[in-house]
C-alpha positions in Angstrom: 0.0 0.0 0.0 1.7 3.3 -0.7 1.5 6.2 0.5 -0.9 8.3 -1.3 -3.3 4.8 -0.5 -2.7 5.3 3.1 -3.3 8.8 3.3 -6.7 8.4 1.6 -8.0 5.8 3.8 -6.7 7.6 6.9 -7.9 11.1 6.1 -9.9 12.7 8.9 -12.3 15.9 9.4 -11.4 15.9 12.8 -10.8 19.6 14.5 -7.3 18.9 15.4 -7.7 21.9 17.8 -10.9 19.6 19.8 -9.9 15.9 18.8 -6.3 16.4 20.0 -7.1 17.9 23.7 -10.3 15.6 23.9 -8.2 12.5 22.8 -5.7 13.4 24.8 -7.6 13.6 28.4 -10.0 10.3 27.2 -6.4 8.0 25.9 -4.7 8.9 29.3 -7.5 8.1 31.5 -8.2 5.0 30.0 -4.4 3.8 29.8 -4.3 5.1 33.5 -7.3 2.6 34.7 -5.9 -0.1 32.3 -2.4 -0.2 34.1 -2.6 1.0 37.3 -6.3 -0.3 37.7 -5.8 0.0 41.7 -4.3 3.5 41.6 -7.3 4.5 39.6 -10.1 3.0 42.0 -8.5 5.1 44.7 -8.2 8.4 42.7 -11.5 8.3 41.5 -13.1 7.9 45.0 -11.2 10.5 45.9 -12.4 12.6 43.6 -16.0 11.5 44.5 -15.6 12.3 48.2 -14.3 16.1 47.2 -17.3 16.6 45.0 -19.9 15.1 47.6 -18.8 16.8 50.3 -18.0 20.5 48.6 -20.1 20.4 45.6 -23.3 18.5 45.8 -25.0 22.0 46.1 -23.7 23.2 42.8 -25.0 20.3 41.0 -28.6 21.4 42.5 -28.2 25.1 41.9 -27.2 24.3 38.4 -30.3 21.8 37.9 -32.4 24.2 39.6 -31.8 27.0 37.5 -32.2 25.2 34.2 -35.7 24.2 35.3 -36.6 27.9 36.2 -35.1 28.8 32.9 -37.1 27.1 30.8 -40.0 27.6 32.8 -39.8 31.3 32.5 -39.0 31.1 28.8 -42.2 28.9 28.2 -44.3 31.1 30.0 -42.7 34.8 28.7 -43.3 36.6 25.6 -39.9 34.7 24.1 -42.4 31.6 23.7 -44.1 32.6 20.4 -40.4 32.7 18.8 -39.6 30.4 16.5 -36.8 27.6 15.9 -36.1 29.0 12.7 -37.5 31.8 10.3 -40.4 33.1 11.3 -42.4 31.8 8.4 -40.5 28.6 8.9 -43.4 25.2 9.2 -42.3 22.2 11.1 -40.3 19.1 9.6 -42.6 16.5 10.7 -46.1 15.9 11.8 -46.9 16.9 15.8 -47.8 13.2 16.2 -44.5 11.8 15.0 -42.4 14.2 16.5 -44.2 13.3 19.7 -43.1 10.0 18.8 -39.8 10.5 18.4 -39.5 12.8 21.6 -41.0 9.4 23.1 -37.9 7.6 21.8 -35.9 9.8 23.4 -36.9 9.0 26.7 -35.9 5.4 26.3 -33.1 3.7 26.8 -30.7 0.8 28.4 -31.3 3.5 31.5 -35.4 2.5 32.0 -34.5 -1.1 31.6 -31.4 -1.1 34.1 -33.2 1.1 36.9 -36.9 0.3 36.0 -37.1 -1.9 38.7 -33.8 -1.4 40.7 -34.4 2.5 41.9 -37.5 2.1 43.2 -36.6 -1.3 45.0 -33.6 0.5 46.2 -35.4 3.4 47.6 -37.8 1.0 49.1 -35.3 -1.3 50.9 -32.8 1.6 51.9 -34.9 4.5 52.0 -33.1 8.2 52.0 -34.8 9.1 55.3 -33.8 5.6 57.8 -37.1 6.2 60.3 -39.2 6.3 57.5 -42.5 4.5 58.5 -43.0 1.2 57.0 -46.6 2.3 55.3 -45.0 5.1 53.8 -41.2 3.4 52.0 -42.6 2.2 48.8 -44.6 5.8 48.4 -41.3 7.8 49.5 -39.6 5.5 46.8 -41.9 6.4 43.9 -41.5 9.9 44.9 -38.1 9.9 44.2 -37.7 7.8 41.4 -39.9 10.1 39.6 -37.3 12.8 41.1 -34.5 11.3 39.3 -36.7 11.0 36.0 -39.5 13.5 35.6 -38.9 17.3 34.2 -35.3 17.5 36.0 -33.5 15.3 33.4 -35.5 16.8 30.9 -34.9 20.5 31.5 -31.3 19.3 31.2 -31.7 18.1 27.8 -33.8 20.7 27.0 -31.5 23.7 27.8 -28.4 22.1 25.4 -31.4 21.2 22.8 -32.9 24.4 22.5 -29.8 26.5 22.2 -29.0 24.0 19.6 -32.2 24.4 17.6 -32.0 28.4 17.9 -28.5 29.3 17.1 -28.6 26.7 14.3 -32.3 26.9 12.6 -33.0 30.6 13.5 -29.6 32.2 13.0 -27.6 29.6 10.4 -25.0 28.9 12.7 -23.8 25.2 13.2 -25.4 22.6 15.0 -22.9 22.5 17.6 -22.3 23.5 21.2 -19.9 26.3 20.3 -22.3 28.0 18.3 -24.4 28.8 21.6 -21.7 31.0 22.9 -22.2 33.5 19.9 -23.6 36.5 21.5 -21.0 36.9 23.8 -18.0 35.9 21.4 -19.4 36.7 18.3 -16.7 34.7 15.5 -14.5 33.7 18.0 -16.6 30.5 18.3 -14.8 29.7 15.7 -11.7 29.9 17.7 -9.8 28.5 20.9 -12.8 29.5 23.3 -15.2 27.6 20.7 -12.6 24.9 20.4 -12.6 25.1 24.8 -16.3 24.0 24.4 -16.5 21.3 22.5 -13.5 19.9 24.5 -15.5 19.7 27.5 -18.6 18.6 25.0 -16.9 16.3 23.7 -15.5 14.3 27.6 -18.8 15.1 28.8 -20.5 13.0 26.5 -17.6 10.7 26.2 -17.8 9.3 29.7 -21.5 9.7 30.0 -22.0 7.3 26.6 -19.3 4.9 28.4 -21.4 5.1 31.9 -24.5 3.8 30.2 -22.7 1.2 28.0 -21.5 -0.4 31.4 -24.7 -0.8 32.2 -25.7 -2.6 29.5 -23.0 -4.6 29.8 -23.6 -5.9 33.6 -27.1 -6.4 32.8 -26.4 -8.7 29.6 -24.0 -10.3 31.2 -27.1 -11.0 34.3 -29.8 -11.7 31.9 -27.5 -14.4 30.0 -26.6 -15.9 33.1 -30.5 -16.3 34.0 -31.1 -18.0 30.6 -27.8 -20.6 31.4 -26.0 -18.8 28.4 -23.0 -18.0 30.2 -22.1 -19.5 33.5 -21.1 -16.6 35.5 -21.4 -12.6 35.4 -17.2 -12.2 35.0 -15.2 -9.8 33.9 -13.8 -12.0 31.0 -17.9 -12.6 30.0 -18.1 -8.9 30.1 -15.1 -8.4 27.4 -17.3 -10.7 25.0 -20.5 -8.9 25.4 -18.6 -5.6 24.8 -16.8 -6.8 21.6 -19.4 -8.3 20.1 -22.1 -6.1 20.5 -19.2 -3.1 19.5 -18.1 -4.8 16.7 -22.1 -4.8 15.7 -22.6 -1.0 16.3 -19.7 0.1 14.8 -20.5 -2.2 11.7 -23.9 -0.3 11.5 -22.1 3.2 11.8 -19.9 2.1 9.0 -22.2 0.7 6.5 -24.9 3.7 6.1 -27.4 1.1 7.0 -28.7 4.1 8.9 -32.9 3.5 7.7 -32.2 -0.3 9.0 -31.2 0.7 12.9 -34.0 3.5 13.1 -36.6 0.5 12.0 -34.4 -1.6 14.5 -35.4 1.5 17.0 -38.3 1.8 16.4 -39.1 -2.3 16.6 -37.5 -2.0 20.3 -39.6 0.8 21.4 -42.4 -1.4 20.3 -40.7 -4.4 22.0 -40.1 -1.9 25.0 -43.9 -1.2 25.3 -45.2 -4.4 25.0 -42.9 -5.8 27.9 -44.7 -2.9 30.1 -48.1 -3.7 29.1 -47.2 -7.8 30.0 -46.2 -6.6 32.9 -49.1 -3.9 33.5 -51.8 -6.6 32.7 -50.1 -9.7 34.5 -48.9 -8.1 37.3 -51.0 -6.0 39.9 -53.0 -4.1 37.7 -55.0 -2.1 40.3 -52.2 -1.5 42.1 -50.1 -0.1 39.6 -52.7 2.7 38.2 -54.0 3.6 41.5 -50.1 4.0 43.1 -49.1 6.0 39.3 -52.4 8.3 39.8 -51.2 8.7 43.1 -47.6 9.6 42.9 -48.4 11.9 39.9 -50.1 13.9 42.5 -47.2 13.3 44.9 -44.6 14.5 43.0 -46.2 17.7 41.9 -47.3 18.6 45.9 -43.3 18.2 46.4 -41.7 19.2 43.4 -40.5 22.5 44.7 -38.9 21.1 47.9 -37.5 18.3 46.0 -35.5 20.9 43.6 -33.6 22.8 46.0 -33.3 20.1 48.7 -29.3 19.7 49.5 -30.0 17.3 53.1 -28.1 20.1 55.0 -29.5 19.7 57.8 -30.3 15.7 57.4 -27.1 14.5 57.7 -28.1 11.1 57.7 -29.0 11.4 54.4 -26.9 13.1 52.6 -24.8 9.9 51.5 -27.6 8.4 49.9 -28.4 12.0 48.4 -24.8 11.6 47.0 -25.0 8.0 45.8 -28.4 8.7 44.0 -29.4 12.0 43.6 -25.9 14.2 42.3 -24.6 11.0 40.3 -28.2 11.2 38.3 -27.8 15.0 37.8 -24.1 14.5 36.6 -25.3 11.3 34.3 -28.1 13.7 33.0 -25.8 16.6 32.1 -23.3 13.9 30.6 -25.9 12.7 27.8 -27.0 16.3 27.4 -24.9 17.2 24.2 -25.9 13.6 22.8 -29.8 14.1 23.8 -29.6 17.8 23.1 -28.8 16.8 19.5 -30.9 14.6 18.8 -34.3 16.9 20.1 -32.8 19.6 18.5 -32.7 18.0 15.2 -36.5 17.0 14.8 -37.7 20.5 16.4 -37.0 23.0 13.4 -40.0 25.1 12.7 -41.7 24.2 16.6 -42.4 28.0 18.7 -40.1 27.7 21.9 -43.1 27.4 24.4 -44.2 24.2 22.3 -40.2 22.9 22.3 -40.1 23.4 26.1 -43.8 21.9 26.9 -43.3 18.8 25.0 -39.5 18.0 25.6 -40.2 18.4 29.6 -43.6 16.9 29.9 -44.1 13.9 27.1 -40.8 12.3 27.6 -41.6 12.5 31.7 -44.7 10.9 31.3 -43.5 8.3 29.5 -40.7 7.6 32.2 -43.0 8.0 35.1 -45.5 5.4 33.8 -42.5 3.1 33.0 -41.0 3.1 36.8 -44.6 2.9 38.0 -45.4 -0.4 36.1 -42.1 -2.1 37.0 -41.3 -0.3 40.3 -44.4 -0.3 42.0 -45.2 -4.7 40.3 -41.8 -5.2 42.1 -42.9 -3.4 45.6 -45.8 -5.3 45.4 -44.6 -8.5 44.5 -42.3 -8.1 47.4 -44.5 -7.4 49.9 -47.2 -9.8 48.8 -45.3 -13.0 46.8 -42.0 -12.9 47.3 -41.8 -12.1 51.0 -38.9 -9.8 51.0 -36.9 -11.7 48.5 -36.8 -8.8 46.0 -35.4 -6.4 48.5 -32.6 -8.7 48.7 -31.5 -8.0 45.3 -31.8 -4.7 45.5 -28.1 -3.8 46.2 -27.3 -5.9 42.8 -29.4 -4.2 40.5 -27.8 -5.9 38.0 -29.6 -9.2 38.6 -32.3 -7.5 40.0 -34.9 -7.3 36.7 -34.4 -11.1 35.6 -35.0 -12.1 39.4 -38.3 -10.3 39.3 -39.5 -11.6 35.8 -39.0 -15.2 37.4 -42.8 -13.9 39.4 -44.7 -14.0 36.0 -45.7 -16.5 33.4 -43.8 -17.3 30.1 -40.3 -16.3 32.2 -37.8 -17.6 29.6 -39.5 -15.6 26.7 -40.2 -12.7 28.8 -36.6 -12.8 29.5 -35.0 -13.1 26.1 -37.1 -10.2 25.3 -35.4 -8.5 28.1 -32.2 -9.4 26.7 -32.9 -8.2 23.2 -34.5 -5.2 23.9 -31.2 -4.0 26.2 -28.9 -5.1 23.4 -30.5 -2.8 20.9 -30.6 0.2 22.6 -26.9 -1.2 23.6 -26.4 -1.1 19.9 -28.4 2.2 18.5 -26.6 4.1 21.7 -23.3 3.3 20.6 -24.1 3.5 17.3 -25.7 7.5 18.0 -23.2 8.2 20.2 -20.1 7.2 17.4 -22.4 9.7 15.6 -22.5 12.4 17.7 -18.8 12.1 18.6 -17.7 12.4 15.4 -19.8 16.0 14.6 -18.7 17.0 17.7 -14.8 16.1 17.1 -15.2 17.8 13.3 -17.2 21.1 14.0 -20.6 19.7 13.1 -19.5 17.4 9.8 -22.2 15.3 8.9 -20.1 12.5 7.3 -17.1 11.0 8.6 -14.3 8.9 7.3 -15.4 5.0 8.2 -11.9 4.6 10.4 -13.2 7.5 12.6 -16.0 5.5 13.7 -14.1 2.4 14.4 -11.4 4.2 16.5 -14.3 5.6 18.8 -15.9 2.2 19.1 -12.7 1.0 20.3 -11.8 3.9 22.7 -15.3 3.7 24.4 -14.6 -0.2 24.4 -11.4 0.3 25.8 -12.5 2.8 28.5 -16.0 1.2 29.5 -14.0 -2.0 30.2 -10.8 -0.4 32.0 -13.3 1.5 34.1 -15.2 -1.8 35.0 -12.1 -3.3 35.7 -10.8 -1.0 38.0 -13.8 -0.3 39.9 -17.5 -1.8 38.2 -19.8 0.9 37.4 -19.2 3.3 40.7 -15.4 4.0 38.6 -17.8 4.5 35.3 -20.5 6.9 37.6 -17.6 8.9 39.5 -16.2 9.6 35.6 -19.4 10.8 34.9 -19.8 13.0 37.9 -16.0 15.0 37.2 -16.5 15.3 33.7 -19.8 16.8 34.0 -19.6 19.6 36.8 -17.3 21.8 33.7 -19.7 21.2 31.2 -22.9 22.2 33.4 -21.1 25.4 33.8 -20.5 25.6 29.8 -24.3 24.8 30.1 -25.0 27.6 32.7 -23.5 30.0 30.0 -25.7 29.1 27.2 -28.2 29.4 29.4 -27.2 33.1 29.2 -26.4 33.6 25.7 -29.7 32.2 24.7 -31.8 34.9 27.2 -29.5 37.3 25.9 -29.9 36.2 22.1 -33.4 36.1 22.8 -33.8 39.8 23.6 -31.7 40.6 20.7 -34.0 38.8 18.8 -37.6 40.4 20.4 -36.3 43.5 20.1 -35.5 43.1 16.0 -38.8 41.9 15.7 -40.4 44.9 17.8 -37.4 47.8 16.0 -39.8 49.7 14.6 -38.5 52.8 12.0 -36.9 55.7 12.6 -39.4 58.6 13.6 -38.6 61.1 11.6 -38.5 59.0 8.3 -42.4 57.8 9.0 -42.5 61.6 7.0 -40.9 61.1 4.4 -42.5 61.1 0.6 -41.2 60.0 -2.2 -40.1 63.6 -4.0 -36.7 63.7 -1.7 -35.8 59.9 -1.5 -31.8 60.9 -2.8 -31.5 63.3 0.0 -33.3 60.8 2.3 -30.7 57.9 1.1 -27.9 60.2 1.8 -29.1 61.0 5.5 -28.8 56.8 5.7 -25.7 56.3 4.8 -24.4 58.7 6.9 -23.2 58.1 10.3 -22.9 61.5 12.4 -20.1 62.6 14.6 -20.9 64.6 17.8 -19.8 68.0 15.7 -22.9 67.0 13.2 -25.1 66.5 15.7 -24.4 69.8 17.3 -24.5 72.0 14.3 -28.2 70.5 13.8 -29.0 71.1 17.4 -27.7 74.9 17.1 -29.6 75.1 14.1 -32.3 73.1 13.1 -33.7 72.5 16.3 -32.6 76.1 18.2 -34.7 77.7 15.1 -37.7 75.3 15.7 -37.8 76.3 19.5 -37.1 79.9 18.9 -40.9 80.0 16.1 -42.6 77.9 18.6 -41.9 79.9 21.7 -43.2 83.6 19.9 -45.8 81.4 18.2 -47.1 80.4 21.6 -46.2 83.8 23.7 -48.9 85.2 20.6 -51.5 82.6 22.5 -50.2 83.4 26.0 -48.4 81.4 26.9 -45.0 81.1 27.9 -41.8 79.1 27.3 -38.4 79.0 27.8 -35.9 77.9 25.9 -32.9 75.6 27.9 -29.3 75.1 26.5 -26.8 72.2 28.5 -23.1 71.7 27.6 -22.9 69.4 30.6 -23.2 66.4 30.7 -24.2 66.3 27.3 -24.9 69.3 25.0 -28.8 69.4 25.3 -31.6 72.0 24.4 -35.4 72.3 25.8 -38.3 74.0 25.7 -39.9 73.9 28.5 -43.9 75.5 29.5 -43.8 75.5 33.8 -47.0 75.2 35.3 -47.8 75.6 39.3 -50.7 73.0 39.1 -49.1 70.6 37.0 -45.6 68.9 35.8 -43.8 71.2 33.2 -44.0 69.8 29.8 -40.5 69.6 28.4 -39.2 68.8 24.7 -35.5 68.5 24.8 -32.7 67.4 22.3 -29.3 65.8 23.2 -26.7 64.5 21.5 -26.7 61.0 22.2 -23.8 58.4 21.6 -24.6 55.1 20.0 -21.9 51.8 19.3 -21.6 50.7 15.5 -21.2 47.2 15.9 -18.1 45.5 14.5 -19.7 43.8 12.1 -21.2 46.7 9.9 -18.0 48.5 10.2 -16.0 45.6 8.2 -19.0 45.1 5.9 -17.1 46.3 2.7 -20.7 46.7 1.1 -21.6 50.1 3.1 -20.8 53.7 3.6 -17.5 53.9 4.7 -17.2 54.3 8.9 -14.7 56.2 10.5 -15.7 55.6 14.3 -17.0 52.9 16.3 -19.2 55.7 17.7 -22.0 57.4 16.0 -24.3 60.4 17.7 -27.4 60.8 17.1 -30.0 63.8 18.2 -32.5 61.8 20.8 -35.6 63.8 22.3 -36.4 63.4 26.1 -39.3 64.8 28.0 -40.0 66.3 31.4 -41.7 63.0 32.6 -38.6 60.5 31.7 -40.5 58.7 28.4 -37.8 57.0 26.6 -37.2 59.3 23.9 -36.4 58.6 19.9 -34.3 59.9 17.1 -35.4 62.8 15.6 -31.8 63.7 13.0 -34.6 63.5 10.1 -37.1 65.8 11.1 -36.8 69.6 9.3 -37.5 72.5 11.5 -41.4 72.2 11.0 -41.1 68.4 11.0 -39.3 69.3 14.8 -42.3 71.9 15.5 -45.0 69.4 14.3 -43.6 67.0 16.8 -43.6 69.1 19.7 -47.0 70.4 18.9 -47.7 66.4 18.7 -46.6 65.9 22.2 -48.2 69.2 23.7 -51.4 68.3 22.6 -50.7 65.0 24.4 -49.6 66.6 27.1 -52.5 68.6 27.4 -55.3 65.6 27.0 -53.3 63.8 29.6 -53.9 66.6 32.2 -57.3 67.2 31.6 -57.9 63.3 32.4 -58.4 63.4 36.4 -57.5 59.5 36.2 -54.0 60.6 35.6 -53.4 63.3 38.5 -50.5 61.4 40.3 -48.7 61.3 37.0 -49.2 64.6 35.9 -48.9 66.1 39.8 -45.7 69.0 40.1 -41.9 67.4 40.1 -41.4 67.9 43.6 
């Protein structure tokens, strides 16, 4: 093979600038827990006990305050904007983007912990002098906690910055792009290049976390079927390889139509295993304890958000365990969930986005945990006699042990099995996916030996970190990698308010005043006015001039009707002139003029394809009035357009004070 052969099937669209540092930090880490497997164990509980014990509040503030965010949004006036161009119609029906928002909220996650959180909470409950009539309500509550509009709000704050920067303002669908209103091109840049570093780890480690998962729970399930004879670490190599070697085939051969229908056959799959369980399990039970905990959950939501166990020191180590791991898992999968909502959302109004993404996936989640969580409770307290509770420490085992208590065990089981290893599959395969954009500033298509090389890294590190340490070395990974990237997530959270402004305040820009009078007999000398940009000496000689003449007509004009006025001149702290009518009864009407300073942005001054610009300052003349109305531009008014408009806001003046209603508005500056 020579070189030029070589080259070709080894050329990359990697961003050296992300890959490199990503790469770097991902290769070490792995190599680190590979070798010195022991070493690694210990340094990563380390870590873990310096973010439980000094940082478990941030994760909640941060959580907190992406719920709030989107709430707000929803409800404000930034709702009715759109995720693209305002004339812009969604991609896809409501029903099947429902559906695919439904999708979303599935995963090797629901199967791993459908049964095993609430049976957790139940057997070890946060609070230990819980009452016994009141464990398997308290463990509802929270699995919903760990599942409901939290996670969601997560994924919703990386999707919707996503879907706005890219669909409304053409920028690319990547997590750099949300930084734009604060670092304008520089996203493109070693600050954009910063983000997607920590993207990129974030969502890394968080893919890795899940995969272990999968892989402990395959390795349980085939051990329940007689497959394999044990749940080893040599068994868990296997399951690894081969089910790799299957996703990476599928990222590699564009047989991308074949795993959505493979999805979308699982989700099927997925439901149908709930509904056995619904209808053969304890019916009753189930809807009358999901009515109830719906109602639960909402009565506590608020304490459960900001709750940090500060004063329960009891329970703050279970708050650690369960609670802050699940927040840093959440904001781990954010850029790879983010993605995928933001994708199927151009066209949707952000108060639609934000209502569906939080409350249709949630649903779906809490009617999941309810079926399996509250069969399992049940089954325990009825049936088994305690025997679940036993398992609940190895949640690993946990799911097959409880399908032993219904009929048909060895089908309902390999359903199990296949349904885990296809989401096993379509997440490694999605997550290769989003890797690679991330890695290559958004590239939709990726060399073929890209997509190997990351099914072998997360092979690699997903192994290494089970060896070293199971899935508490895979969760404490999580839980460092994630605390920078919440912050990077705290930060779009402010771009996007502030791009949102922006944005409502374009829409609501309305024209200048004085050109509403313009005609079309003078449009050269109007297009001339345009394209200039006035320097503080313009804008005083038209203040000396144009508007001193105006004032000086008006006030003999009005001393003929009796009435007097004075005319004002400031130099200090701006040059300024007003006339002014004082009244004893009422506030003085006052029409003044100053010479106001306004920033050119950057980007018009290096647009070749506009009157040239010799400042980053412009001045323009700006009214303002004796009761502190925000005032407007007035440099293309004549000297009777400047009279008409003074006459304009006298007679308002006037009306206004003949209104009684308006007395404390109109009562004497004091």
């Amino acid at each position: 093979m020579n070189k030029s052969t070589i080259s070709s099937v080894f050329k990359t669209n990697f961003t050296k600038s992300v890959a490199l540092p990503s790469l770097t930090i991902i290769i070490a880490i792995s190599l680190f827990c590979v070798f010195f497997s022991k070493d690694a164990e210990q340094a990563l509980n380390f870590a873990k006990d310096i973010i439980f014990k000094n940082l478990s509040w941030l994760y909640v503030l941060l959580v907190t305050i992406f719920v709030l965010f989107l709430v707000t949004l929803a409800i404000s006036k930034f709702g009715k904007i759109k995720l693209g161009a305002d004339d812009s119609e969604p991609e896809y029906s409501f029903f099947s983007w429902v559906a695919m928002l439904f999708a979303a909220g599935m995963g090797i996650g629901l199967m791993y912990f459908g049964v095993g959180e609430t049976m957790a909470h139940y057997a070890t409950p946060a609070n230990a002098n819980l009452a016994e009539n009141l464990r398997a309500k308290e463990a509802q509550l929270y699995t919903f906690f760990h599942w409901g509009f939290h996670a969601w709000s997560i994924y919703g704050v990386v999707g919707l910055s996503l879907a706005y920067f890219t669909y409304r303002h053409n920028l690319p669908l990547a997590i750099r792009s949300g930084f734009y209103p604060i670092l304008k091109n520089r996203i493109h840049g070693k600050l954009g290049n910063i983000v997607d570093v920590f993207g990129l780890c974030s969502t890394f480690f968080g893919i890795a976390t899940t995969l272990g998962f999968g892989v402990v729970q395959l390795c349980a399930g085939l051990v329940s079927l007689h497959v394999i004879p044990e749940s080893s670490f040599n068994y868990q190599v296997i399951i690894v390889l081969v089910v790799m070697i299957i996703a990476v085939s599928s990222a590699i051969s564009g047989l991308g139509k074949g795993v959505k229908k493979l999805s979308e056959l699982n989700i099927i799959m997925a439901v149908l295993l709930m509904l056995f369980i619904l209808v053969f399990g304890p019916t009753i039970y189930i809807l009358s304890t999901f009515t109830e905990g719906l109602g639960h959950y909402i009565s506590h939501f608020i304490s459960l958000t900001f709750n940090t166990y500060a004063y329960e020191k009891g329970s703050q180590e279970w708050f650690s365990n369960w609670t802050i791991l699940y927040w840093a898992w959440w904001i781990s999968w954010a850029p790879y969930v983010g993605l995928f909502i933001a994708k199927i959302s151009k066209g949707r109004t952000i108060r639609e986005f934000i209502l569906a993404v939080l409350f249709i996936p949630a649903f779906f989640n809490f009617l999941w945990m309810t079926v399996f969580g509250s069969s399992a409770v049940w089954i325990d307290e009825h049936i088994a006699h305690g025997a679940l509770s036993e398992f609940a420490k190895n949640p690993d085992t946990l799911l097959f042990n409880f399908l032993t208590y219904f009929p048909f065990t060895t089908f309902v089981n390999i359903l199990s099995i296949l349904i885990i290893c296809v989401f096993f599959i379509t997440s490694a395969d999605s997550g290769i996916f989003i890797m690679n954009g991330i890695a290559s500033k958004g590239a939709v298509n990726s060399p073929k030996w890209q997509s190997v090389f990351w099914g072998v890294l997360l092979s690699l590190l997903s192994l290494s970190l089970l060896h070293s340490g199971g899935l508490a070395s895979l969760q404490t990974m999580t839980l460092i990698t994630a605390l920078p990237f919440g912050i990077i997530m705290l930060l779009l959270c402010y771009n996007l308010w502030k791009a949102l402004v922006v944005d409502s305040e374009y829409s609501a820009k309305k024209y200048s005043h004085g050109s509403l009078n313009w005609n079309n007999t003078n449009w050269k000398e109007h297009l001339e006015k345009i394209l200039t940009f006035s320097e503080k000496k313009d804008v005083h000689k038209f203040i000396d001039t144009t508007v001193k003449k105006a004032f000086n007509e008006l006030k003999i004009e009005l001393a003929n009707n009796n009435v007097e006025a004075n005319i004002n001149l400031f130099s200090t702290p701006k040059l300024a002139i007003e006339l002014e009518i004082k009244h004893d009864e009422l506030r003085s009407f006052k029409y003044g003029v100053m010479a106001e300073p306004l920033t050119i942005s950057e980007t018009l001054i290096n647009e070749k394809n506009t009157a040239d610009i010799d400042s980053e300052t412009s001045f323009h003349p700006f009214t303002y009035f004796g009761d502190h109305r925000k005032g407007y531009d007035i440099q293309y008014l004549s000297k009777d357009g400047i009279i008409s408009d003074v006459l304009r806001e006298y007679e308002r003046f006037l009306n206004l004070s003949s209104e009684g209603d308006h007395d404390l508005i109109m009562k004497p500056n004091s």
